[in-house]
N, C-alpha and C positions, 0 to 999 in steps of 0.2 A: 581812609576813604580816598578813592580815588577820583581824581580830576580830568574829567572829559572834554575836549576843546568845542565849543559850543559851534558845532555844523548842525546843518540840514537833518543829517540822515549821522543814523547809529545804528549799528552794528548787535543783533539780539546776544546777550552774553548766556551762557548755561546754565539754568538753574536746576536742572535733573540733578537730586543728590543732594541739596541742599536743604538745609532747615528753612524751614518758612522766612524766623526771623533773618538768617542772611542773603536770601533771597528777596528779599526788602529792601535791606541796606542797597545789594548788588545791583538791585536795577533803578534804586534811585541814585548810586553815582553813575552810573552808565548812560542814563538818561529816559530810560523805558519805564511804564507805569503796569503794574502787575495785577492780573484780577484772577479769583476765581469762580469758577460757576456751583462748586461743591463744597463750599468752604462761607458761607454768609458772613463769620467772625475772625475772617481773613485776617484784617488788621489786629487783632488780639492773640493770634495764634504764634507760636512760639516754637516748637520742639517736633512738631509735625512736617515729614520728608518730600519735597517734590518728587513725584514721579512721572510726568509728563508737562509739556510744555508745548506752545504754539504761539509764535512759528520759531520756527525750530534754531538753536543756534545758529550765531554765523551770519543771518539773512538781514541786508541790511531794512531799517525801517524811519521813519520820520521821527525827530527825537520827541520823545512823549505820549509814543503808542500805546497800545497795550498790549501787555502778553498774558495771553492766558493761561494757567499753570493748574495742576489739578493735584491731591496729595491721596496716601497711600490711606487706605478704607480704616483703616487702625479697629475693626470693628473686635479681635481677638488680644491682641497685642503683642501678634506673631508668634514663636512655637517652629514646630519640622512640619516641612510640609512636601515629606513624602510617604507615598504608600507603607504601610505596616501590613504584616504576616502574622496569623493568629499565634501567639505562642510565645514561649520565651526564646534568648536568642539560644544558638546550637549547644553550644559550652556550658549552658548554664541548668539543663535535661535532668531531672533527678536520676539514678540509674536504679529504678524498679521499675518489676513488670508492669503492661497494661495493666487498667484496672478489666475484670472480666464484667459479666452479665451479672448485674447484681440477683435478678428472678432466677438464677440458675437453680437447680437443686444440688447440691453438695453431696456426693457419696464415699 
C-alpha cells in the first residue's frame, strides 16, 4: 500500500485496465473515492475490468473526490469480435464438384 503525503489536492491515478478490486485498493491509497453509475454492487465486485474513467488521469483534484469509473458490459463474456465470411476457411474446401440442381432430370 502506498503512502500519500496528506496535501490539498491529489493527483487522479489510472484505473483504465484494472480489476475493480485494485482499483479500490489504488484510489484509497491515493486518496480519491471511486464511484460508479453502472455497477450498484460496486463494492462487492471483484474480477470486473475498468474501461473508462472520469476525470481522466493525471488531473489534479481535492483529496477525496470522486471518480467515476465505468466497467466493460461482460454481458457475453468476450469471444472474436470480428467479422466472419460464410464458409470454411480456404485450405480446408473439400475437393468435389458443386453439388448441381437437385430437380434436374438425369439422362
Amino acid at each position: 500500500m502506498r503512502i500519500t503525503p496528506k496535501s490539498f489536492e491529489v493527483r487522479v491515478p489510472r484505473f483504465v485496465g484494472l480489476m475493480s478490486v485494485d482499483a479500490r485498493e489504488t484510489a484509497e491509497a491515493d486518496g480519491v473515492t471511486l464511484v460508479s453509475p453502472d455497477r450498484p454492487d460496486f463494492p462487492l465486485t471483484v474480477v470486473d475490468y475498468v474501461v473508462r474513467q472520469y476525470p481522466p488521469p493525471g488531473v489534479k483534484v481535492p483529496r477525496g473526490a470522486a471518480v467515476t469509473v465505468w466497467f466493460e458490459s461482460g454481458d457475453d463474456g468476450g469471444g472474436v469480435r470480428e467479422p466472419r465470411r460464410g464458409g470454411p476457411p480456404p485450405g480446408l474446401r473439400r475437393a468435389l464438384d458443386e453439388p448441381g440442381d437437385p430437380f434436374a432430370v438425369v439422362r
